[in-house]
N, C-alpha and C positions, 0 to 999 in steps of 0.2 A: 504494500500500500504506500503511496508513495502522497505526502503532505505538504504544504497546504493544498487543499484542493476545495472545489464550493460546486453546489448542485442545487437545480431551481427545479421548486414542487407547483404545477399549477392545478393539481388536485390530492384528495386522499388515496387515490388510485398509485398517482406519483411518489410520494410520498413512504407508500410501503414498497415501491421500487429502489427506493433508494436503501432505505431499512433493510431488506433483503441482500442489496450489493454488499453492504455494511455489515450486516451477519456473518456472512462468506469467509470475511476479516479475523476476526476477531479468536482469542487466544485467550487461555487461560493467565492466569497474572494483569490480563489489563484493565486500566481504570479508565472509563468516560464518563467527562463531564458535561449535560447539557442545561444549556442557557438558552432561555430566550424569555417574553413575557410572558405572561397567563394567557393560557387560550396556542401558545405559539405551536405545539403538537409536541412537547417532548414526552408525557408520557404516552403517545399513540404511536409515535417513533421506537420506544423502547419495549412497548406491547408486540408489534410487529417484530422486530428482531427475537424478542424471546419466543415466538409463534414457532421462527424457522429451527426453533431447539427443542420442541414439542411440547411447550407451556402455553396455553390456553386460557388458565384460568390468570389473569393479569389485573392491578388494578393501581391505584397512586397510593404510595405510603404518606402521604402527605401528615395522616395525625398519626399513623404508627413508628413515624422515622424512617424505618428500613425492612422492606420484602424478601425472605428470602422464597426463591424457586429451584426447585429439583427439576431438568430434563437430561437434556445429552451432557448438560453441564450444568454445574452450580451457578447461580447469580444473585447478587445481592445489589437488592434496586433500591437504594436514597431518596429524600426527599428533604432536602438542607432550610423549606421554603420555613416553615416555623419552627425555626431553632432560632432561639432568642441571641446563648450569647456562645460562643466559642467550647466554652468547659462543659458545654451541656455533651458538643461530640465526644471527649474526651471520656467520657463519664459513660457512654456506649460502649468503649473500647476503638472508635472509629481504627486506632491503627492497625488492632489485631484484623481488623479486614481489609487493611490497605496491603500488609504483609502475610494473605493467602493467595501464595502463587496457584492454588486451586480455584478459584474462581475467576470470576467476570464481576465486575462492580460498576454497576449505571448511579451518577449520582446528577437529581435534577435540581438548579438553583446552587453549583457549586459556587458561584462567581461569589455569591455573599460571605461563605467564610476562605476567601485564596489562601491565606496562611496556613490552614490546616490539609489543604492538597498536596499530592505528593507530584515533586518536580515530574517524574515520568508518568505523562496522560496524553490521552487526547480529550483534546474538546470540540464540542460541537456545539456552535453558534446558530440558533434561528431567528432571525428575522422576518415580521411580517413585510409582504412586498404591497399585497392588497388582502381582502377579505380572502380569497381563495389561492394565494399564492405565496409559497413561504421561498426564501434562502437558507442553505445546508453551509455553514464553512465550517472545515474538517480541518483541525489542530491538531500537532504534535510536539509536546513537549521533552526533552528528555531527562 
């Protein structure tokens, strides 16, 4: 996979096409991070990719913190959006799942705490363009 790179959604159709490329990707050990507003698709982004691993049943951790799902692989899905202050992730263990080279780890809303990300990620920025039209830019940190 070769980064930076950006992909333009101008439906939900699109969108799990791109989700799909994106699954193809992905390895145990890595961390993505998605950002964009409310409403912007990141947990129907991260629905879609877990589909292509045989999880089905998907939903936004948003009041639980963090989802874990069993298919072809482990994953562990974030939701940073109401987490007040920094010590709250710590108080999770957030690192003991940053250092499971066994999983996959989606985390949405990282942009609010950057300090506590780990230098090697990708991120993925979405932008609305219009009501039906999103931007994909695909980050790699190392």
């Amino acid at each position: 996979m070769s980064f930076p790179y950006s992909r333009k959604s101008k439906s939900e159709v699109d969108t799990v096409l791109i989700a799909d490329d994106f699954s193809s990707k992905l390895k145990n050990g890595m961390i993505i991070i998605l950002n964009g507003d409310l409403g912007a698709g990141k947990t129907f982004f991260i629905k879609h990719v877990l589909q292509k691993f045989g999880i089905t049943n998907t939903n936004s951790p948003t009041f639980a913190i963090v989802n874990e799902y069993m298919g072809d692989k482990v994953f562990y899905h974030f939701d940073f959006y109401r987490i007040n202050k920094e010590s709250e992730l710590h108080d999770i263990g957030i690192e003991d799942y940053f250092n499971d080279e066994q999983s996959i780890i989606f985390i949405e809303w990282g942009n609010l705490f950057p300090h506590v990300l780990p230098k090697k990620r990708i991120e993925i920025n979405i932008s609305y363009i219009n009501d039906n039209e999103r931007e994909f830019n695909f980050l790699e940190y190392e």
